[in-house]
C-alpha positions as CSV (number, residue, x, y, z in Angstrom):
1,X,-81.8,58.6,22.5
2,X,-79.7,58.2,19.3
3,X,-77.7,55.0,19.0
4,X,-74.0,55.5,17.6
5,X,-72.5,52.8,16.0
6,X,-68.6,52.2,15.9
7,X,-67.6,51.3,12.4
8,X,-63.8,50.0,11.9
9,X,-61.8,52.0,9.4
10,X,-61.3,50.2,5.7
11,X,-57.3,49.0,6.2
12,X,-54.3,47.9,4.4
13,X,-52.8,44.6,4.7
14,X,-50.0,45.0,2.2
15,X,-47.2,42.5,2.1
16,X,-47.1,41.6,5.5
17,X,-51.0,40.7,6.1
18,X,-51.0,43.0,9.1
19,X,-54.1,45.2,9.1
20,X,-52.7,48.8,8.9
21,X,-54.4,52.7,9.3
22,X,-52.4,55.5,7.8
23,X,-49.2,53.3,7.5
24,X,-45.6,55.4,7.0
25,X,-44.6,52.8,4.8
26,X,-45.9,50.6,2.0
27,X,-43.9,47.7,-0.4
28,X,-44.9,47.5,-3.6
29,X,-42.7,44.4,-4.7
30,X,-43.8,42.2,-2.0
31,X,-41.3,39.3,-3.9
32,X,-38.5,40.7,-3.8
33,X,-38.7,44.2,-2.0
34,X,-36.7,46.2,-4.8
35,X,-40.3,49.0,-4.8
36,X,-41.2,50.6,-2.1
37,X,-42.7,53.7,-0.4
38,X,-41.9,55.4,2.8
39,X,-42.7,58.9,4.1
40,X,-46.0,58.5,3.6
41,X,-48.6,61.7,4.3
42,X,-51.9,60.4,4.0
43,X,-54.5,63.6,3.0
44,X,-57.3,61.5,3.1
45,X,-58.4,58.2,4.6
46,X,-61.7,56.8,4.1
47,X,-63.8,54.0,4.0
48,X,-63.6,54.1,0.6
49,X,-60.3,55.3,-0.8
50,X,-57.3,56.8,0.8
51,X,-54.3,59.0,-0.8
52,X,-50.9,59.7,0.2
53,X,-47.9,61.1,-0.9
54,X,-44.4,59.7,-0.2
55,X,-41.0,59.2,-1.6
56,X,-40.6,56.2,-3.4
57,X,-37.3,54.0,-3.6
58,X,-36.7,51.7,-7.2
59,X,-33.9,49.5,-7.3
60,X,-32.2,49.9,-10.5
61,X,-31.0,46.1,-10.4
62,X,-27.8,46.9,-12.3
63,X,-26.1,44.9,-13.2
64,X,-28.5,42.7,-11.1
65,X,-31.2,43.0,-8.5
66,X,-28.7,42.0,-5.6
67,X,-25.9,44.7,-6.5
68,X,-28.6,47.2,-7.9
69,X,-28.8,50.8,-6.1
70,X,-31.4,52.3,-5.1
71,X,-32.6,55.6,-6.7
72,X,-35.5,58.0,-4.9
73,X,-39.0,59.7,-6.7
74,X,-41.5,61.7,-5.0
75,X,-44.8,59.5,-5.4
76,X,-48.4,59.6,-5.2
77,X,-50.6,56.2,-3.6
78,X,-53.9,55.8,-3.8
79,X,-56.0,52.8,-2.2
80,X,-59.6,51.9,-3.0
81,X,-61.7,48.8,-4.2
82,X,-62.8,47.6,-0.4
83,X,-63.6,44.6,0.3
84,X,-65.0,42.9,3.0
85,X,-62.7,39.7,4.2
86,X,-61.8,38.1,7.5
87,X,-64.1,38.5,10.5
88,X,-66.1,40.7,8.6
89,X,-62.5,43.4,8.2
90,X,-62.9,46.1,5.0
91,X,-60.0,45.7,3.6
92,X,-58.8,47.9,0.4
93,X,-58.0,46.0,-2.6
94,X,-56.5,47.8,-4.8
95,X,-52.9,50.0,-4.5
96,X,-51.9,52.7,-7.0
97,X,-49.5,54.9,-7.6
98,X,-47.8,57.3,-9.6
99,X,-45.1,59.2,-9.9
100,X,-44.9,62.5,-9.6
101,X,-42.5,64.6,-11.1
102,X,-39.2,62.7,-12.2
103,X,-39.8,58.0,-12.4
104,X,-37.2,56.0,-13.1
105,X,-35.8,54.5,-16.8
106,X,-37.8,51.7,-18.6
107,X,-40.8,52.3,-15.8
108,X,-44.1,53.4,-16.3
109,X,-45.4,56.9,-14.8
110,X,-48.3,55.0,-13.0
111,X,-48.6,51.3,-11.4
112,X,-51.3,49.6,-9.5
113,X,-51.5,45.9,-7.7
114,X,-54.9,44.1,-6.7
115,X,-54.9,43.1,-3.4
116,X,-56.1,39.4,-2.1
117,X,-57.8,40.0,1.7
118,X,-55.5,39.2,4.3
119,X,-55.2,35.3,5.4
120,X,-54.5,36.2,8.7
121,X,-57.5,35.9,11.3
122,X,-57.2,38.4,14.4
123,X,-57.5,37.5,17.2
124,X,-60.7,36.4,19.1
């Protein structure tokens, strides 16, 4: 008899620290909240990597972040780098992404963040 052995998916904690699979949305600028993604169709999710594409929203922040506007850019995400944190979770590490056609004034075509693992334990 062959023994099968469940493996948890590799997951995204983003901003929030909540472990996430596939997630619709993703914040970029977990500070303030003025870069983020929704929309999201993931084409692939491994244990590994993952990629998406989405529509992403940029606050122009003019005159200022608070009475800024928000403008909208087709986007492409890509996770990867996982790591191994609480209880033994793969979480990935690293978030990417560029964008794809049209990207807003004084902002570079491509961005990425490195994650820290999630400080939130699950439950027992």
């Amino acid at each position: 008899m062959l023994a099968v052995l469940a493996v948890a998916a590799t997951v995204l904690t983003g901003c929030a620290h909540v472990p996430h699979v596939r997630p619709t949305q993703v914040v970029f600028a977990c500070g303030d909240g003025n870069f983020y993604a929704t929309a999201l169709r993931w084409s692939h999710w491994g244990s590994d990597d993952a990629e998406a594409t989405g529509i992403g929203h940029q606050n122009d922040c003019t005159p200022n972040c608070a009475a800024g506007r928000f403008h909208t850019y087709t986007l492409a995400v890509r996770l990867s780098r996982p790591v191994v944190c609480v209880r033994g979770r793969r979480e990935f590490s690293r978030l990417a992404w560029r964008f794809v056609a049209a990207r807003p004034a004084h902002v570079a075509r491509t961005g990425s963040e490195v994650l820290p693992c999630s400080f939130l334990k699950l439950k027992p």
